[in-house]
C-alpha positions in Angstrom: 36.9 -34.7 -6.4 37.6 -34.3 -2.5 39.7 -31.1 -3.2 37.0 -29.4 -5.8 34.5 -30.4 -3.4 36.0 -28.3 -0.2 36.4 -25.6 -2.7 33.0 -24.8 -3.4 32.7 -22.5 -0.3 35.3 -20.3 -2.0 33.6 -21.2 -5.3 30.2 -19.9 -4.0 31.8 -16.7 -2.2 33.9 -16.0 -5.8 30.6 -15.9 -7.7 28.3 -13.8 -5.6 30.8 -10.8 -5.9 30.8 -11.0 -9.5 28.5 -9.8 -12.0 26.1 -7.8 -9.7 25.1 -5.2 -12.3 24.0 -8.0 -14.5 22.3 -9.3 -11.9 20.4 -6.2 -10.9 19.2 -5.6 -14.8 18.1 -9.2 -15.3 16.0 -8.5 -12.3 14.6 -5.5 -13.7 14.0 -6.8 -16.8 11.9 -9.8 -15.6 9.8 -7.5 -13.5 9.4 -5.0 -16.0 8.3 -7.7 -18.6 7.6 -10.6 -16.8 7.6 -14.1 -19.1 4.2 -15.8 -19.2 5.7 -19.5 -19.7 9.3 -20.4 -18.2 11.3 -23.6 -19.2 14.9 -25.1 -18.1 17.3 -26.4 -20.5 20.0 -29.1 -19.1 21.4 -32.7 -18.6 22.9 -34.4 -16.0 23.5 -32.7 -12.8 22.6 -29.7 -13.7 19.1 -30.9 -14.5 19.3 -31.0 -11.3 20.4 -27.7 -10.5 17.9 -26.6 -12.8 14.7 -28.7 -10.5 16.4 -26.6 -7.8 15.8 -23.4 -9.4 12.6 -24.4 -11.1 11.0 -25.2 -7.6 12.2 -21.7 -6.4 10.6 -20.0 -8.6 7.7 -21.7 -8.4 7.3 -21.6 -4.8 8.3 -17.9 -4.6 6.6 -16.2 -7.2 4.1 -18.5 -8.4 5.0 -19.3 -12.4 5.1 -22.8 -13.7 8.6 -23.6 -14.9 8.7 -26.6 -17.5 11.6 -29.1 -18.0 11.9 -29.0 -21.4 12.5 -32.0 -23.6 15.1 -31.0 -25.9 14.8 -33.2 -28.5 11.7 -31.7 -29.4 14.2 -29.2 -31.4 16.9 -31.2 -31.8 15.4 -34.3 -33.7 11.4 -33.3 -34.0 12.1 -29.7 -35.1 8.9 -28.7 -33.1 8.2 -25.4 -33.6 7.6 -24.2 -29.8 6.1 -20.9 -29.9 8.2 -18.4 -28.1 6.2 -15.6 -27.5 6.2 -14.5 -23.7 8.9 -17.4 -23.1 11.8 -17.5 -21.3 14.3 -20.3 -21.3 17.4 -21.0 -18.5 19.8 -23.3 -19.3 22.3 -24.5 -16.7 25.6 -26.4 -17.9 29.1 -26.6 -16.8 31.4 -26.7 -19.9 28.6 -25.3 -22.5 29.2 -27.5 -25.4 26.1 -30.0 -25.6 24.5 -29.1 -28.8 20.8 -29.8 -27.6 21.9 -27.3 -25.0 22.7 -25.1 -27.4 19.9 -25.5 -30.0 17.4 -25.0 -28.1 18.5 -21.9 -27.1 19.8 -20.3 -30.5 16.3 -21.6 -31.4 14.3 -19.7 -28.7 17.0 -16.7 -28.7 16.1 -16.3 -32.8 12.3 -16.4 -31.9 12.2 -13.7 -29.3 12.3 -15.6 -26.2 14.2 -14.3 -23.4 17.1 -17.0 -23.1 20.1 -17.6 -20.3 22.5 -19.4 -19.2 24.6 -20.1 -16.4 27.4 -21.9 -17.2 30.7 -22.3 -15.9 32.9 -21.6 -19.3 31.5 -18.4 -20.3 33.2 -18.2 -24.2 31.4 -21.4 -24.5 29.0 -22.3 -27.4 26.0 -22.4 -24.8 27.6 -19.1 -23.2 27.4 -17.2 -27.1 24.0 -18.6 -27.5 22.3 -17.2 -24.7 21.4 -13.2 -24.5 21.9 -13.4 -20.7 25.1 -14.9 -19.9 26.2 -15.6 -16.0 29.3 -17.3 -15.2 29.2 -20.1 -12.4 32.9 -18.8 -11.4 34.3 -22.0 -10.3 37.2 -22.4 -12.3 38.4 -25.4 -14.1 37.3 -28.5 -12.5 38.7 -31.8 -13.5 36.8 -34.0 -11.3 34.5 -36.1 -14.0 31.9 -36.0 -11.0 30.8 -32.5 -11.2 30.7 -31.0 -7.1 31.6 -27.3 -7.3 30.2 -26.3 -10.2 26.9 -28.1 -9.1 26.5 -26.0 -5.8 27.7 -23.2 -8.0 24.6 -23.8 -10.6 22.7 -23.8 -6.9 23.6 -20.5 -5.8 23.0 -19.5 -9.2 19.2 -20.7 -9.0 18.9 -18.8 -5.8 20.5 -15.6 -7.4 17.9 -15.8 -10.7 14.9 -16.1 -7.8 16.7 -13.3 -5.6 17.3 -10.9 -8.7 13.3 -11.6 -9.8 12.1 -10.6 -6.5 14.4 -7.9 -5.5 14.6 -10.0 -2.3 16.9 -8.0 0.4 16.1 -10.7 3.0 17.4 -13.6 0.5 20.2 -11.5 -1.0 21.4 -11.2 2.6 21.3 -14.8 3.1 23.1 -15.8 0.0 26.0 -13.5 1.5 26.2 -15.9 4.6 26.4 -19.2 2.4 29.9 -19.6 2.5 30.2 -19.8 6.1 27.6 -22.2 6.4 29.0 -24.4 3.4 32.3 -24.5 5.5 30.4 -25.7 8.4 28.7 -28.2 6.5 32.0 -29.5 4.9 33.4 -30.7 7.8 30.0 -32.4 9.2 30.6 -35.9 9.7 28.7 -38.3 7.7 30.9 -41.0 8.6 28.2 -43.5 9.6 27.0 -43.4 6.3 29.8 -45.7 5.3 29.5 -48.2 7.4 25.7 -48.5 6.3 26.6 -48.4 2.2 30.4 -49.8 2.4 28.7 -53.0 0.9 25.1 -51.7 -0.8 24.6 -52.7 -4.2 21.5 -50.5 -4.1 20.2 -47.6 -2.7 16.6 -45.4 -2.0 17.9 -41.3 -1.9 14.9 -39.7 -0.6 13.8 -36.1 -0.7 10.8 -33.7 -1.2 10.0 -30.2 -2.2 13.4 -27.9 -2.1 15.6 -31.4 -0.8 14.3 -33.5 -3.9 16.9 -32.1 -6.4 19.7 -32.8 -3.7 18.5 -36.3 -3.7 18.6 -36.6 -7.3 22.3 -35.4 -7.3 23.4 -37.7 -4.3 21.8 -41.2 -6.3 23.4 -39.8 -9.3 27.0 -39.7 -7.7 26.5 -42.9 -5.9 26.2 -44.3 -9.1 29.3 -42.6 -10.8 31.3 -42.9 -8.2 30.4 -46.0 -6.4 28.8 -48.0 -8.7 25.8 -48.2 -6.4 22.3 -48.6 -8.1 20.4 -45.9 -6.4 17.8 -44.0 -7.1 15.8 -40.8 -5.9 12.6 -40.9 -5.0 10.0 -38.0 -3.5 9.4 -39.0 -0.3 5.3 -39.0 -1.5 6.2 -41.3 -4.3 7.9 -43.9 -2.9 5.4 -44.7 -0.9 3.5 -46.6 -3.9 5.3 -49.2 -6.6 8.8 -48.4 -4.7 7.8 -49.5 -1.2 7.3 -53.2 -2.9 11.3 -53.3 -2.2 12.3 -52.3 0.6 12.8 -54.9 2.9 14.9 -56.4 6.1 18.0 -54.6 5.7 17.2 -52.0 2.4 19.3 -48.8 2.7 17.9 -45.6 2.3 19.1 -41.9 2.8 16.5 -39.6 3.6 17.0 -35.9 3.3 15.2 -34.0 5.4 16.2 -30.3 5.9 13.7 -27.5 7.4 10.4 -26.9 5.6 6.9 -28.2 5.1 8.2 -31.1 4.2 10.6 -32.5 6.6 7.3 -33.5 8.9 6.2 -36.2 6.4 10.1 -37.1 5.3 10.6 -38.0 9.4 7.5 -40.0 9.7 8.6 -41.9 6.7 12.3 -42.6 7.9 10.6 -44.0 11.1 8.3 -46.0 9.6 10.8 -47.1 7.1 13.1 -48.4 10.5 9.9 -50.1 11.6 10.2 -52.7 8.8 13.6 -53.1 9.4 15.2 -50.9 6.3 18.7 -49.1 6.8 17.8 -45.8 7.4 20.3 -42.7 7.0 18.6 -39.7 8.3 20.1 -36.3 7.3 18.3 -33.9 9.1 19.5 -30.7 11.4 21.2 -31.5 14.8 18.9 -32.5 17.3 16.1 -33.8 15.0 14.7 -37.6 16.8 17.3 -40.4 14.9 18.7 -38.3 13.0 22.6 -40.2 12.4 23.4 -37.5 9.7 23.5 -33.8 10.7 22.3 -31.3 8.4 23.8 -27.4 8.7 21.3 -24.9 8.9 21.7 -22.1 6.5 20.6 -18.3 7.2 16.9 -19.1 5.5 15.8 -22.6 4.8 15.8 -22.3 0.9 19.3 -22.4 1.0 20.2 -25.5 3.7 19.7 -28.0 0.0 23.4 -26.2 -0.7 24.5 -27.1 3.0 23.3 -30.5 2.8 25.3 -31.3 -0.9 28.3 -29.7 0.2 28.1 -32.3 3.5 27.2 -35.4 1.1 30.4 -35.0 -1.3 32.8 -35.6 1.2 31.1 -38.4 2.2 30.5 -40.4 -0.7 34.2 -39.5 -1.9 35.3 -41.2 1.0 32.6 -44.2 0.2 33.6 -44.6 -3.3 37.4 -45.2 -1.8 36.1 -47.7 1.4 35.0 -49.6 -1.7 37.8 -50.1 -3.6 36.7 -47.3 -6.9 38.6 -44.0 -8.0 36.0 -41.5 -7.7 38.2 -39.1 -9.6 38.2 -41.5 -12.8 34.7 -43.4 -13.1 35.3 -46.2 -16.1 33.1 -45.3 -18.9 32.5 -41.4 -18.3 34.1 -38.6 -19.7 34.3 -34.5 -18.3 31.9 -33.6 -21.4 29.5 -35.6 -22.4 27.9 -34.3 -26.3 24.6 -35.2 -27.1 21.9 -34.0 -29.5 
């Protein structure tokens, strides 16, 4: 996991000089015909990928992007109508059939479907009309890290491509030396905080609340940690009820509208006496984590996962677990 994870800065630089034509006519072909309902398609962390990207989009240009429940195909056989809809599914081997149904469904309807996925002659990768390759490699890690930042970049390339956004294109280009910085952050006061949690707040909001779905998802693979993400607007109702004298929380707060409100939480939080972990960029009042900056702020999310992996590799060991083999998961999980 450790070695995949310091290889996404390679990872990242591998896939942005690939498939640049591709790139350039998906772009064209959105602006030339632009969908009037969008949906993502995926499980896991690349549902949370997919948030990323969803939220770009959104933000950026303005159109609703829908998470879409894919049992409504696989077991309800709803039939969704497709016209003027475009589906983007995110996966890392491809295989999951309600992945894949879904998009053979919407594909045979006329939608405009695509995938980015990291095995390209992949069931998901045949279905899909637009195919885009994550490019990085085979990773045998169970807990997904390169290929997550890779699905990432990927969101940021869809938004780039769409917009035919120089500035942002730019940007993307400078990533990889950012995500090196970011690698060798320290985050070691982190495990002194979680060496002995048994639960966990991971908070986040607008672009950072993806990244803090993906950190409480690989505390709890790798460390066996209950923890759980929460916007930093809604866990300020039911959720406050637990935390109490001594509760850990890791609060994300990168640049952007919303880091004001994520800082006045974390402060408040302290107040009552609650563990805080601040990530946030050097400089920022408590902050015990530091956050690299990226070129624009859209892109420090990447910075900030690429500093957590390390970090809770090195966690999962301080307490005792192999974070390259989690008991009871497997590389590919199948559902339908």
């Amino acid at each position: 996991m450790l070695d995949e994870a310091r290889e996404a800065p390679q990872t990242v630089a591998r896939q942005l000089r690939e498939d640049s034509g591709r790139w350039r006519a998906f772009g064209d072909r959105l602006r030339q015909q632009p969908p009037t309902s969008l949906l993502t398609i995926a499980r896991g962390s690349s549902d949370h990928a997919a948030h990323y990207a969803a939220y770009l989009v959104m933000a950026r240009l303005g159109r609703l992007v829908t998470s879409m429940p894919m049992s409504l195909i696989t077991l309800y056989q709803s039939e969704i109508r497709c016209s003027g809809l475009a589906s983007f599914a995110f996966s890392q081997s491809g295989q999951s059939p309600d992945l894949v149904s879904p998009t053979q469904y919407f594909r045979q309807c006329g939608a405009i479907t695509c995938a980015f996925v990291n095995v390209p002659d992949s069931p998901l990768g045949r279905a899909a009309e637009w195919l885009f390759p994550l490019h990085a490699g085979q990773e045998q890690s169970v807990a997904a890290t390169k290929s997550f930042i890779a699905q990432l970049v990927a969101g940021a390339r869809l938004v780039t491509a769409w917009q035919d956004d120089a500035a942002l294109a730019a940007a993307l280009q400078q990533l990889p030396q950012a995500m090196e910085r970011a690698c060798a952050a320290d985050w070691s006061p982190a495990l002194d905080v979680l060496r002995e949690a048994d639960r966990l707040f991971v908070i986040g909001r607008g672009l950072g609340l993806p990244v803090a779905m993906e950190a409480a998802l690989k505390f709890k693979e790798t460390c066996g940690i209950q923890a759980e993400a929460f916007s930093g607007a809604e866990v300020q109702h039911g959720p406050m009820r637990l935390i109490e004298e001594g509760y850990p929380l890791l609060v994300f707060a990168p640049r952007g509208p919303a880091q004001a409100g994520l800082l006045e939480l974390a402060q408040a939080m302290r107040s009552r006496g609650a563990r805080v972990l601040l990530a946030a960029p050097p400089g920022t009042p408590d902050a015990n984590l530091p956050l690299v900056e990226a070129a624009v702020p859209e892109l420090d999310p990447v910075c900030a996962i690429q500093s957590f992996y390390p970090m809770v590799e090195a966690l999962a060991r301080a307490r005792g677990n192999d974070p390259d083999r989690p008991p009871h998961l497997q590389k590919v999980t199948k559902t339908s």
